[in-house]
C-alpha positions in Angstrom: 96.8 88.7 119.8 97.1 86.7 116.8 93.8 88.4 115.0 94.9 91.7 115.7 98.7 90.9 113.7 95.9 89.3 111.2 94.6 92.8 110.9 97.3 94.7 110.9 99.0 93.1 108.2 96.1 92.6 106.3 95.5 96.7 106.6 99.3 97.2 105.4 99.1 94.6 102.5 96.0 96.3 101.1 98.0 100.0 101.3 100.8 98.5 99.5 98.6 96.9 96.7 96.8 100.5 96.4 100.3 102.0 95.7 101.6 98.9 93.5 98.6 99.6 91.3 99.5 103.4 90.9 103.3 102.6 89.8 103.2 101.8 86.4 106.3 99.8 86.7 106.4 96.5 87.3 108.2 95.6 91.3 110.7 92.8 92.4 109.3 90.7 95.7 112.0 92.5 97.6 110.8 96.1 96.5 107.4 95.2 97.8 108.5 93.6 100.9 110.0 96.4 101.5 106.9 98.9 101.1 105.0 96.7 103.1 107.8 97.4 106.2 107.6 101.1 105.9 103.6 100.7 105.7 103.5 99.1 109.0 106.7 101.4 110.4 108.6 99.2 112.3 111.7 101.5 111.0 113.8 98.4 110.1 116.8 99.8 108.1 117.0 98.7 104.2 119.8 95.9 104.8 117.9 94.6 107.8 114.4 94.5 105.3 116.9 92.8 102.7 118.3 90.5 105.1 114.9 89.2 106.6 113.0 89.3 102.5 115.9 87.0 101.9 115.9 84.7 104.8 112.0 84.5 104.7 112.5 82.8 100.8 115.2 80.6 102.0 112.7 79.1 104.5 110.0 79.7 101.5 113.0 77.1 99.3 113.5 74.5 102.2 109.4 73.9 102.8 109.2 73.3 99.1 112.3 71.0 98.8 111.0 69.4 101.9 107.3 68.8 99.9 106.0 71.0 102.9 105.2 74.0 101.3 101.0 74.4 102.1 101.9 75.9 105.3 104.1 78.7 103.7 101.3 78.9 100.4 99.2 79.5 103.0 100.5 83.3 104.0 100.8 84.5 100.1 96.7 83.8 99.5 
């Protein structure tokens, strides 16, 4: 189960960077976050893609103030 959400975010990450590379200006995090959702097409409203982009970099803030951040490094390689 866990390979195949691997895979499947993996395919929608590469589709995004394909389209980040055609806009020749330059995206916030949250813009991207949010082309990544509609790549994958869970149909997540704006504010709810907002509201989890958000929470996601509050957990991002407490592993690094917590010196515990390798985990969360991990997903952005």
């Amino acid at each position: 189960m866990t390979e195949k959400l691997f895979e499947e975010s993996k395919e929608a990450c590469k589709a995004v960077a394909q389209k980040v590379e055609d806009i020749e200006e330059e995206l916030s995090p949250l813009e991207i976050k949010m082309m990544v959702e509609e790549e994958l097409g869970y149909g997540l409203k704006k504010k709810e893609t907002m509201v989890l982009a958000l929470t996601f970099k509050h957990i991002d803030n407490l592993f690094e103030k917590s010196g515990k951040s390798s985990e969360s490094a991990m997903i952005y390689r």
